[in-house]
DRENMI-690269 format. One record per atom (N, C-alpha, C): z negated, x, y; atom name. Coordinates in pm, whole numbers, plus 50000, padded with zeros to 5 digits. Layout:
<sites>
site up = Z&east = X&north = Y&atom = CA
...
</sites>
This chain:
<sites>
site up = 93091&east = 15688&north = 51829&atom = N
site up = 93200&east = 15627&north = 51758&atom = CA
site up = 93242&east = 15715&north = 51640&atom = C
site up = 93252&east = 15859&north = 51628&atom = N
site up = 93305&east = 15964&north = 51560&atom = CA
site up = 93198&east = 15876&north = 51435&atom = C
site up = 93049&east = 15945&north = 51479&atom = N
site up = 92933&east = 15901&north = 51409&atom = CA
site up = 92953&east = 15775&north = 51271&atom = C
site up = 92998&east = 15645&north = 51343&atom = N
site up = 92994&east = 15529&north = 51295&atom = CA
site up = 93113&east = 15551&north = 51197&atom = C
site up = 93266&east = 15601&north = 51231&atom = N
site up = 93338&east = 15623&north = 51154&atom = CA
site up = 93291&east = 15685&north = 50996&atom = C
site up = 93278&east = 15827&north = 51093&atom = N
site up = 93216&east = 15957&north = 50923&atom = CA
site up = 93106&east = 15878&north = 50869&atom = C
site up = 93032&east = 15800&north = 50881&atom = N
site up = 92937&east = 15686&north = 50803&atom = CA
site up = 93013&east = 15606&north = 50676&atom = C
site up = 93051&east = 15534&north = 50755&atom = N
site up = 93145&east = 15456&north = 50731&atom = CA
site up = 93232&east = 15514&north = 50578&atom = C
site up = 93333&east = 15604&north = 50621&atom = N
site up = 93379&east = 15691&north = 50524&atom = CA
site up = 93330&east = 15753&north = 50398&atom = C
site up = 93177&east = 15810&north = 50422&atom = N
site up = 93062&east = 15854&north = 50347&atom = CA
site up = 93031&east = 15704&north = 50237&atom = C
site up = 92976&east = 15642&north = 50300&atom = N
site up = 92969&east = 15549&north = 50251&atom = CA
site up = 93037&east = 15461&north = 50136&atom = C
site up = 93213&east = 15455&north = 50212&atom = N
site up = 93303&east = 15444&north = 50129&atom = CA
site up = 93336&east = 15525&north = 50012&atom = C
site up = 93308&east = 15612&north = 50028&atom = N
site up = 93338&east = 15757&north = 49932&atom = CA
site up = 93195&east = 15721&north = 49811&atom = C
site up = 93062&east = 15669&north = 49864&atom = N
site up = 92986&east = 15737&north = 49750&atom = CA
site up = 93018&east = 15584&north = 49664&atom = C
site up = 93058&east = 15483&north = 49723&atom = N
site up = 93103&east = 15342&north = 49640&atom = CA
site up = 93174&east = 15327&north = 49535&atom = C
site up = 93313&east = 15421&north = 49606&atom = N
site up = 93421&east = 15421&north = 49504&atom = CA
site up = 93359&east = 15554&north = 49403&atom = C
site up = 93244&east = 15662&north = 49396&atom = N
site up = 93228&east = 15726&north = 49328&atom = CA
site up = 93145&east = 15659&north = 49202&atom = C
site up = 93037&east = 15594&north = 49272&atom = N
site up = 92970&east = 15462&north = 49177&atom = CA
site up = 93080&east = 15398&north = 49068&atom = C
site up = 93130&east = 15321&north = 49117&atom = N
site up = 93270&east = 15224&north = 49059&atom = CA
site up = 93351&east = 15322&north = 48960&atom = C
site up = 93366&east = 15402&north = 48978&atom = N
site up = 93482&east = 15525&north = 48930&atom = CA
site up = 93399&east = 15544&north = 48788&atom = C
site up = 93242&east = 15584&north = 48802&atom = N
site up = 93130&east = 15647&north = 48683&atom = CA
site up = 93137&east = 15494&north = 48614&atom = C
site up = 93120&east = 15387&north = 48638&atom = N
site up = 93108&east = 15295&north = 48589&atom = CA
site up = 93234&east = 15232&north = 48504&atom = C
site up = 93318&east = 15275&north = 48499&atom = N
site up = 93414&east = 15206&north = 48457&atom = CA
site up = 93485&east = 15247&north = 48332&atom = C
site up = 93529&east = 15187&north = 48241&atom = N
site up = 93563&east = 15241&north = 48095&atom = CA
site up = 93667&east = 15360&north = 48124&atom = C
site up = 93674&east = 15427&north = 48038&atom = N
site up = 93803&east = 15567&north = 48021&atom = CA
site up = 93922&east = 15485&north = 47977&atom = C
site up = 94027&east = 15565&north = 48022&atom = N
site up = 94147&east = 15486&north = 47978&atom = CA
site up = 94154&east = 15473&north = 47849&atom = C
site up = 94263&east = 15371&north = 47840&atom = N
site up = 94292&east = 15358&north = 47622&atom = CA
site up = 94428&east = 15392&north = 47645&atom = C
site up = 94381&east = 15521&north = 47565&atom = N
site up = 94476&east = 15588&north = 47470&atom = CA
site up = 94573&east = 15496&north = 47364&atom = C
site up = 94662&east = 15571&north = 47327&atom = N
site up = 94767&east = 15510&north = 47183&atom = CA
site up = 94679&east = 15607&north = 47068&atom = C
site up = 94685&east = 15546&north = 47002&atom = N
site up = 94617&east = 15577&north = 46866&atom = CA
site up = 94725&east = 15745&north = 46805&atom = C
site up = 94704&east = 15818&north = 46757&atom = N
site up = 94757&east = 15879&north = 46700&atom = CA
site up = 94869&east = 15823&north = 46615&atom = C
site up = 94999&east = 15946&north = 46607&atom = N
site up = 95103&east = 15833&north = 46498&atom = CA
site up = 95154&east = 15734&north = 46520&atom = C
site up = 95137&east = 15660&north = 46669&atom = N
site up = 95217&east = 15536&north = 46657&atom = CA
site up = 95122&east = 15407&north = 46648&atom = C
site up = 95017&east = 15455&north = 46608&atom = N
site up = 94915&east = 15328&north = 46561&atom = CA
site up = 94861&east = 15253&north = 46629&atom = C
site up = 94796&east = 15142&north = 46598&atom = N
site up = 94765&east = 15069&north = 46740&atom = CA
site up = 94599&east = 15085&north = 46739&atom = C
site up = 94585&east = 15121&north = 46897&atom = N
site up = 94404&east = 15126&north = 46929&atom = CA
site up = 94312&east = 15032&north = 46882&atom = C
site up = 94231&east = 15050&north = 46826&atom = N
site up = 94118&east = 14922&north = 46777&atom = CA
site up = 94091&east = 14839&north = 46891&atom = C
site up = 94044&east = 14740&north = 46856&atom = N
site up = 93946&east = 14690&north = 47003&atom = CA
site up = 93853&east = 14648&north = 46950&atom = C
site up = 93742&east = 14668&north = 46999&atom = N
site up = 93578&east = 14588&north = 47000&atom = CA
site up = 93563&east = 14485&north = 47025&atom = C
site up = 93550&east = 14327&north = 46964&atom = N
site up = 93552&east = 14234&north = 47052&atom = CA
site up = 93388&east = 14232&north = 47031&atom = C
site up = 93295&east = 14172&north = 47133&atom = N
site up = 93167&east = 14191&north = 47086&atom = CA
site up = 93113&east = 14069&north = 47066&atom = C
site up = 93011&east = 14041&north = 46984&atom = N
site up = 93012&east = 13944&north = 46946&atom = CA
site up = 92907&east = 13846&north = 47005&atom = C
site up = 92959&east = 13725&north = 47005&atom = N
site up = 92933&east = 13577&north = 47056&atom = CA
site up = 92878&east = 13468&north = 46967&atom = C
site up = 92741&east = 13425&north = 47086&atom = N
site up = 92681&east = 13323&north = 46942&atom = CA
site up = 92747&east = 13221&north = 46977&atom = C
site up = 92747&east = 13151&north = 46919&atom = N
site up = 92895&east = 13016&north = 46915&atom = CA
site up = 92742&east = 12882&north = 46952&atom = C
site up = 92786&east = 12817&north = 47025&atom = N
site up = 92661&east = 12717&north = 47126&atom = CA
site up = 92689&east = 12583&north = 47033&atom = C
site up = 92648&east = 12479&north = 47045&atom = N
site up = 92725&east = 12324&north = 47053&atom = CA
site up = 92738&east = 12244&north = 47203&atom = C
site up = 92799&east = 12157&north = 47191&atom = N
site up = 92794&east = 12080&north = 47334&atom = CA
site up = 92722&east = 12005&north = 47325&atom = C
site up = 92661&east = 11929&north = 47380&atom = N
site up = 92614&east = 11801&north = 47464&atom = CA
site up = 92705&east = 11691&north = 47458&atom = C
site up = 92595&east = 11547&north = 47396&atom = N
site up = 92681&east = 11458&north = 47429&atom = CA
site up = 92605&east = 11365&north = 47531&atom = C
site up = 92675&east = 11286&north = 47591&atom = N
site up = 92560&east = 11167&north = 47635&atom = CA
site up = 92679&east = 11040&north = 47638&atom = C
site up = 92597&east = 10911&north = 47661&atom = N
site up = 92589&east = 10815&north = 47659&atom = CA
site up = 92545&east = 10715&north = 47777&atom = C
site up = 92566&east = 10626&north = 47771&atom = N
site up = 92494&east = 10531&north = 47868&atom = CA
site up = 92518&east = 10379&north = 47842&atom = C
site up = 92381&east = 10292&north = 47848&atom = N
site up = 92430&east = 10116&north = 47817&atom = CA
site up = 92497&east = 10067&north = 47935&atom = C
site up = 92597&east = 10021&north = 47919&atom = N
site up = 92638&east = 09932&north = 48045&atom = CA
site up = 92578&east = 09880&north = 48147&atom = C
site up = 92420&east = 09835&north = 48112&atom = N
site up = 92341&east = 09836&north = 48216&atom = CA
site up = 92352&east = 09874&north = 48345&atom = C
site up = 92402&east = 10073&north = 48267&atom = N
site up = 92350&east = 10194&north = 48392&atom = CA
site up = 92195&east = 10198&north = 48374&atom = C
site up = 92120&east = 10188&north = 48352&atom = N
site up = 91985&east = 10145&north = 48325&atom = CA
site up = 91934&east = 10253&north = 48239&atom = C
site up = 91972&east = 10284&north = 48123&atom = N
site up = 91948&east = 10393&north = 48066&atom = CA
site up = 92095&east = 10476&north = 47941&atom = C
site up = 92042&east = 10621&north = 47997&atom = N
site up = 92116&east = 10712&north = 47964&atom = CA
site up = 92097&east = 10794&north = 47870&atom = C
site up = 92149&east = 10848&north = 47739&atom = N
site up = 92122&east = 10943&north = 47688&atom = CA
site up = 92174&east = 11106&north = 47684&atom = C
site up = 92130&east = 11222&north = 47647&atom = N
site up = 92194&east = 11332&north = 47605&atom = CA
site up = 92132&east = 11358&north = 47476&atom = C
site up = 92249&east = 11412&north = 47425&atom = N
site up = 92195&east = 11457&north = 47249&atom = CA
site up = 92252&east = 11622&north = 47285&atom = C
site up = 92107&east = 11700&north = 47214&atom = N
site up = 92136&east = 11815&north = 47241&atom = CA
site up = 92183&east = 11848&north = 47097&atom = C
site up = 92245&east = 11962&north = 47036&atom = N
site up = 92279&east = 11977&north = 46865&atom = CA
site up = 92170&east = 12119&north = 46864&atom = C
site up = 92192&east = 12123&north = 46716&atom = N
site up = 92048&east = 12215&north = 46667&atom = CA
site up = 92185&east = 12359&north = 46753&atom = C
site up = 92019&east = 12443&north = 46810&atom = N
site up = 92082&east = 12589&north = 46827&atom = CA
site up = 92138&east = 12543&north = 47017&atom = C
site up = 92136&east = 12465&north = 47081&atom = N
site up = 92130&east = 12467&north = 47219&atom = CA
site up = 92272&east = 12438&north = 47246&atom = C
site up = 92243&east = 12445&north = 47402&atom = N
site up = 92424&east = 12464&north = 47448&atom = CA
site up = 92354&east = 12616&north = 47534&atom = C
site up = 92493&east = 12695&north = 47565&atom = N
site up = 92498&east = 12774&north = 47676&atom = CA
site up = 92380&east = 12745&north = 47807&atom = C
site up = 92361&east = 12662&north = 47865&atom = N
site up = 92246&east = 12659&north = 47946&atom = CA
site up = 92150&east = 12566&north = 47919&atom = C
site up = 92141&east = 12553&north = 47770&atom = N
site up = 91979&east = 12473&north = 47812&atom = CA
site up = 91969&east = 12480&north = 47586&atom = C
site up = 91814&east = 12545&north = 47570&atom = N
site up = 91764&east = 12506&north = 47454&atom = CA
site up = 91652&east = 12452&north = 47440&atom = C
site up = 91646&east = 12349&north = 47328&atom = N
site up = 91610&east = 12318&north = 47317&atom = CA
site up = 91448&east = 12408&north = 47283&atom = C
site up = 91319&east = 12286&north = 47300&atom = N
site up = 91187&east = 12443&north = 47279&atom = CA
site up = 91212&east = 12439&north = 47106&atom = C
site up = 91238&east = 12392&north = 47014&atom = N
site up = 91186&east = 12397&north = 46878&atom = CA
site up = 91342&east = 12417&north = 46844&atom = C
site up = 91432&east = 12503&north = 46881&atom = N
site up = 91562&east = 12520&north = 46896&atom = CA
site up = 91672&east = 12388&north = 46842&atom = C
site up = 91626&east = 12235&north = 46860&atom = N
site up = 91738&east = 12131&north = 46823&atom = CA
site up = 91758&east = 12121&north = 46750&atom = C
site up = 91780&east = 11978&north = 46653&atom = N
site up = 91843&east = 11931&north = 46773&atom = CA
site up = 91778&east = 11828&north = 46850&atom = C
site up = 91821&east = 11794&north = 46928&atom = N
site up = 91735&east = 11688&north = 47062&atom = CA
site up = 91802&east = 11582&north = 47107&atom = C
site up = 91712&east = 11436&north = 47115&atom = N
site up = 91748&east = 11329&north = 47152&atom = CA
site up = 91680&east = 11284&north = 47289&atom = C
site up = 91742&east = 11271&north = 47427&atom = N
site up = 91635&east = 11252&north = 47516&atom = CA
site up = 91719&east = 11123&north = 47551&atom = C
site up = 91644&east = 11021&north = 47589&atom = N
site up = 91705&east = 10937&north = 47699&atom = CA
site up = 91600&east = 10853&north = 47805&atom = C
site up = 91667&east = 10819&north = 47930&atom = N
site up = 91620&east = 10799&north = 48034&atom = CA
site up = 91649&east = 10693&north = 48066&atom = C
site up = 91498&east = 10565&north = 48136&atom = N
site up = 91499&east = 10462&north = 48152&atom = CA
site up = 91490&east = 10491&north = 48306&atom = C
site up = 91561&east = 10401&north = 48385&atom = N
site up = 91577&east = 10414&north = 48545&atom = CA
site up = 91459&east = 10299&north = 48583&atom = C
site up = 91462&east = 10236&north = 48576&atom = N
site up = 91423&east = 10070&north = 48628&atom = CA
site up = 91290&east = 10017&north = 48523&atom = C
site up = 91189&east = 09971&north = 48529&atom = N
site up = 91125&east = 09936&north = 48669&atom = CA
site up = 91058&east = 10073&north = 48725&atom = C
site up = 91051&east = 10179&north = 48621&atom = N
site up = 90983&east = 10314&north = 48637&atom = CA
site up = 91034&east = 10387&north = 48544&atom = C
site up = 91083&east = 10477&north = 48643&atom = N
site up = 91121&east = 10609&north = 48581&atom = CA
site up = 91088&east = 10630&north = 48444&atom = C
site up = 91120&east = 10653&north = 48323&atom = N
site up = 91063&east = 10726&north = 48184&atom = CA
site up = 91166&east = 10803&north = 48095&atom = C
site up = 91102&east = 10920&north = 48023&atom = N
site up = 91206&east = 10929&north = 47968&atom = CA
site up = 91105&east = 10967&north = 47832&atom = C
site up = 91212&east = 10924&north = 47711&atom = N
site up = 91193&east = 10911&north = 47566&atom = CA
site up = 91226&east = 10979&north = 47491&atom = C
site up = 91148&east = 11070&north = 47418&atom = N
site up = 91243&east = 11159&north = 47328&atom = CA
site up = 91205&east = 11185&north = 47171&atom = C
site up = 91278&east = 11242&north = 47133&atom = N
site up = 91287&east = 11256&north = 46949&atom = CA
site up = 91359&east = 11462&north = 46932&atom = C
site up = 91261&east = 11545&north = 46906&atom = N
site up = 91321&east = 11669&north = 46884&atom = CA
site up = 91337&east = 11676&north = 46689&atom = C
site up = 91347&east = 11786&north = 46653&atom = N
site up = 91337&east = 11817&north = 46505&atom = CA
site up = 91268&east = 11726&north = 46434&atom = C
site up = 91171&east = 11756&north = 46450&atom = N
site up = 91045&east = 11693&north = 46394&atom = CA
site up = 90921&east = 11605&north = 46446&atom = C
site up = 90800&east = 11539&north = 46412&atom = N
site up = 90742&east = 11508&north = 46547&atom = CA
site up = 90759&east = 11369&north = 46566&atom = C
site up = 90679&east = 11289&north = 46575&atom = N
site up = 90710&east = 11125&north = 46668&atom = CA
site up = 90790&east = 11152&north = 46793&atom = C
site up = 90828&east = 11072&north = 46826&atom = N
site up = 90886&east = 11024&north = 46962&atom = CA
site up = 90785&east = 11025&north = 47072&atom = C
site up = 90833&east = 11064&north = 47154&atom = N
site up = 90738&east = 11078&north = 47295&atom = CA
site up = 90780&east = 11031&north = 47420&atom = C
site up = 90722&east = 10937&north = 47524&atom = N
site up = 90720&east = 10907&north = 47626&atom = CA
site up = 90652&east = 10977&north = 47727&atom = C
site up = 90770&east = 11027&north = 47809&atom = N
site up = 90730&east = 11081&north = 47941&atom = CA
site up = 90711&east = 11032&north = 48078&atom = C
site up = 90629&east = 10969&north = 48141&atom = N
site up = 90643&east = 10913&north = 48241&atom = CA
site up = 90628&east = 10974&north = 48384&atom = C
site up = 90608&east = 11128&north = 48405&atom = N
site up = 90605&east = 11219&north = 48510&atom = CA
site up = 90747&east = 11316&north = 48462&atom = C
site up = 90840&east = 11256&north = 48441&atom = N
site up = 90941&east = 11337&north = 48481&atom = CA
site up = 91021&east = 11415&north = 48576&atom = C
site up = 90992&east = 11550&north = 48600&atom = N
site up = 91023&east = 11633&north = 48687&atom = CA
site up = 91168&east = 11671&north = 48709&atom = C
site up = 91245&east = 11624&north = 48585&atom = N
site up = 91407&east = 11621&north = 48661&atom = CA
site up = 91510&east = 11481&north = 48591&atom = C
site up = 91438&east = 11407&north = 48731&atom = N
site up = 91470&east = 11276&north = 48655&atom = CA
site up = 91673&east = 11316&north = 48672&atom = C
site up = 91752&east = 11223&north = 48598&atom = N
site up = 91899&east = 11268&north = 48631&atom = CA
site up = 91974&east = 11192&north = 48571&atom = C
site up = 91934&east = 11028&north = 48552&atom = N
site up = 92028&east = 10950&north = 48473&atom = CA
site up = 92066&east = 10857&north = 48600&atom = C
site up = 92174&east = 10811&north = 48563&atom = N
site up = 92222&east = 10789&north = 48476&atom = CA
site up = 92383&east = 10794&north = 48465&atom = C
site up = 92466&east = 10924&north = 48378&atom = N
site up = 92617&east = 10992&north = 48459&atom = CA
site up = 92700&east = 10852&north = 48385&atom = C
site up = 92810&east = 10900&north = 48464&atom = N
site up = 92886&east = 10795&north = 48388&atom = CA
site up = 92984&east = 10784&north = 48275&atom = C
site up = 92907&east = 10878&north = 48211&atom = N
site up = 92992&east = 10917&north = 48070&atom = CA
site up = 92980&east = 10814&north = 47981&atom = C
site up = 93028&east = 10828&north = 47835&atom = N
site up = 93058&east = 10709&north = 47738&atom = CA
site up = 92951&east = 10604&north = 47762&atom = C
site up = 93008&east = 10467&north = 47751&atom = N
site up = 92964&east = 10374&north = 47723&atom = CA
site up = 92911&east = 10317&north = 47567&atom = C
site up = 92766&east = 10291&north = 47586&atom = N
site up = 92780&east = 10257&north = 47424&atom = CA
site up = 92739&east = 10082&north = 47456&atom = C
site up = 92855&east = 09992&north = 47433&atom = N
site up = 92835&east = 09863&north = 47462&atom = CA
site up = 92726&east = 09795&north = 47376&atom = C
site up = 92672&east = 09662&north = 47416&atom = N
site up = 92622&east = 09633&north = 47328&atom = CA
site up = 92684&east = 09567&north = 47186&atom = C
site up = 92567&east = 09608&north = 47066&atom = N
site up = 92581&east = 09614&north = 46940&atom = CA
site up = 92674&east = 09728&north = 46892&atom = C
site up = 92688&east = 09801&north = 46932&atom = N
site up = 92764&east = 09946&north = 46911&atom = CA
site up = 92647&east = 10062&north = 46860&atom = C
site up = 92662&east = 10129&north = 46761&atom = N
site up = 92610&east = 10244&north = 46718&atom = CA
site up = 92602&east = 10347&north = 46721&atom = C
site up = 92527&east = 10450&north = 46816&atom = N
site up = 92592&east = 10587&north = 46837&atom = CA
site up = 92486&east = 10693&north = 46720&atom = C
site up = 92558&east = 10783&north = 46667&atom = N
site up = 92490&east = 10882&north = 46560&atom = CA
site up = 92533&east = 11014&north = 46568&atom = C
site up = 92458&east = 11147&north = 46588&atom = N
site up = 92493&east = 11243&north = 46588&atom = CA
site up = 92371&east = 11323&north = 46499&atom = C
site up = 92375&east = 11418&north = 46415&atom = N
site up = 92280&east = 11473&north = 46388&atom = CA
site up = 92188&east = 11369&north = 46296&atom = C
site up = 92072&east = 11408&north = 46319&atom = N
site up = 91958&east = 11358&north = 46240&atom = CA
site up = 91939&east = 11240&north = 46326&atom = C
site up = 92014&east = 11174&north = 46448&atom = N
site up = 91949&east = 11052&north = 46530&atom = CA
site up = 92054&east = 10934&north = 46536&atom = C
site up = 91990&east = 10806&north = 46542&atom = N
site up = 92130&east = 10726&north = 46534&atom = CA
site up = 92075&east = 10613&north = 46637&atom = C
site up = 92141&east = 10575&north = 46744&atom = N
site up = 92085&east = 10444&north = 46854&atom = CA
site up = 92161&east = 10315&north = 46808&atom = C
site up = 92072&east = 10243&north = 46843&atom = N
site up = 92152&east = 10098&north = 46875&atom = CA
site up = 92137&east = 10061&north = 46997&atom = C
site up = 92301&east = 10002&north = 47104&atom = N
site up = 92263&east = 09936&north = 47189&atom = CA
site up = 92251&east = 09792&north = 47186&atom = C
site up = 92164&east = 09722&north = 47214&atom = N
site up = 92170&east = 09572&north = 47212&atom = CA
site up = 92158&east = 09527&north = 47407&atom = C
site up = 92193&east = 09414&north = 47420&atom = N
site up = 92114&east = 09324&north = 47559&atom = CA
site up = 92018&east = 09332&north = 47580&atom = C
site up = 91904&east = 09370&north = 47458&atom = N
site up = 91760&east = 09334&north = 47512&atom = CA
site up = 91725&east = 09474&north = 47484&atom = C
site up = 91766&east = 09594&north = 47471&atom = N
site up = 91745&east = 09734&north = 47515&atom = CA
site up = 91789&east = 09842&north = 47410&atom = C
site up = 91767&east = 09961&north = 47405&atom = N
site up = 91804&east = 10093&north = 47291&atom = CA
site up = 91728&east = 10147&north = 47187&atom = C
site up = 91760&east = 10119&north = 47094&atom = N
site up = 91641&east = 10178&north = 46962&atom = CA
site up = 91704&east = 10280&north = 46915&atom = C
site up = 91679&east = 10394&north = 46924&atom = N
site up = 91711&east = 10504&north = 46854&atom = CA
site up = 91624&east = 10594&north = 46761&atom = C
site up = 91621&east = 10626&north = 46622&atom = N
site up = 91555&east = 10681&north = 46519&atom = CA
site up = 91609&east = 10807&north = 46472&atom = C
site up = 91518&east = 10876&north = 46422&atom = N
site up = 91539&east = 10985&north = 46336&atom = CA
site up = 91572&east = 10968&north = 46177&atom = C
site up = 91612&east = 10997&north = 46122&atom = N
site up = 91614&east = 11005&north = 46003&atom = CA
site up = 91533&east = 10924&north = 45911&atom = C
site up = 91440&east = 11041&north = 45941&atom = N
site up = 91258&east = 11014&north = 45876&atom = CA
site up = 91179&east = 10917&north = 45889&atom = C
site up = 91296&east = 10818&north = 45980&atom = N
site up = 91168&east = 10717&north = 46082&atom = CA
site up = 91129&east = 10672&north = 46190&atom = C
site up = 91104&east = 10809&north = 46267&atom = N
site up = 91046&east = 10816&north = 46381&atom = CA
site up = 91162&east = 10787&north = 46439&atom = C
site up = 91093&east = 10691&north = 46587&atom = N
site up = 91186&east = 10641&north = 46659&atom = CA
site up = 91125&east = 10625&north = 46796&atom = C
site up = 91201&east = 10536&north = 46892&atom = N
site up = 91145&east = 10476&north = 47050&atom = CA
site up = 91252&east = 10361&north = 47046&atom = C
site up = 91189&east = 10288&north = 47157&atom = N
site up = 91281&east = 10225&north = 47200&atom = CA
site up = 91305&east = 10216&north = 47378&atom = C
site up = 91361&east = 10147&north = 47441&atom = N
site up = 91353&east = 10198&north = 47568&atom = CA
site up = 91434&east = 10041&north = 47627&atom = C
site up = 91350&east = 10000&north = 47697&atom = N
site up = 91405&east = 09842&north = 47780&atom = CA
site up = 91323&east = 09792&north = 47934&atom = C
site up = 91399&east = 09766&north = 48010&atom = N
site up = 91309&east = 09697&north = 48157&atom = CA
site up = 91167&east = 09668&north = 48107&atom = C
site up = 91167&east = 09562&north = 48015&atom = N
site up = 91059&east = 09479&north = 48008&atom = CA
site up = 90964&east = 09591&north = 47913&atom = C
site up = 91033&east = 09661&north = 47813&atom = N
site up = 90890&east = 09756&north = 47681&atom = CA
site up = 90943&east = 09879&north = 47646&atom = C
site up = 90850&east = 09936&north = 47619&atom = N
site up = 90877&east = 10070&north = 47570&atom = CA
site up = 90820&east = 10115&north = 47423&atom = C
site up = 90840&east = 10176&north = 47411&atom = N
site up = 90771&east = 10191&north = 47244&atom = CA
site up = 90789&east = 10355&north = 47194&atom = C
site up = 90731&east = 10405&north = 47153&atom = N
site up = 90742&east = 10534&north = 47053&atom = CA
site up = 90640&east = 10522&north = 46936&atom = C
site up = 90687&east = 10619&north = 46819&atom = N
site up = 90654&east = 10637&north = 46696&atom = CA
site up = 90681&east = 10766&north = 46657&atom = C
</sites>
């Protein structure tokens, strides 16, 4: 029991000696009255994420903005248009920087469809270089330049 204690203690002792080396020195008052600097260090500033979804529920989008968010970048650093068809098979459609549009049909993290904004039909959503239309008979969304997809039960399409 003595044993397990003086362990114990040892133990405690070399922790708080760790913690103690690790930890900033106090802040001082500046000489004179003055006030101490501070370091703030610096931060890359992210964008958010938007997404979307047709009333369907059927398919969902996220728009990533150029330069990423905090947990997820884009590979050609953004910005990024992905969206996801649920029904009759899984797919998902996308538009990055540059590049045609691409259909994925082995998607490994399928995840639509949240229930964030609605874009009803005949409504226009635009962020960036991409702009969708929702209609009844499915989502066309383009780039700038052109390049586009579309995404519906019945067809699919990229360019």
């Amino acid at each position: 029991m003595k044993c397990l204690v003086a362990c114990l203690l040892a133990v405690f002792s070399m922790i708080s000696t760790v913690l103690a080396q690790g930890a900033p020195p106090p802040r001082l008052p500046a000489a004179e009255g003055g006030k101490t600097p501070v370091t703030v260090p610096e931060t890359k500033t992210v964008g958010r994420q938007e997404e979307f979804v047709l009333p369907s529920g059927n398919i969902g989008c996220i728009y990533t903005p150029e330069g990423g968010t905090d947990v997820y970048q884009p590979a050609d650093g953004g910005p990024e248009l992905a969206c996801d068809r649920v029904e009759p098979r899984y797919v998902r459609a996308s538009l990055s920087r540059k590049g045609a549009a691409r259909l994925a049909h082995d998607v490994g993290d399928p995840s639509c469809c949240s229930a964030g904004q609605v874009l009803d039909y005949g409504q226009t959503w635009s962020a960036g270089p991409f702009s969708c239309l929702s209609t009844r008979t499915g989502l066309s969304c383009e780039r700038n330049d052109g390049h586009s997809f579309f995404l519906s039960r019945k067809r699919l399409a990229a360019n």
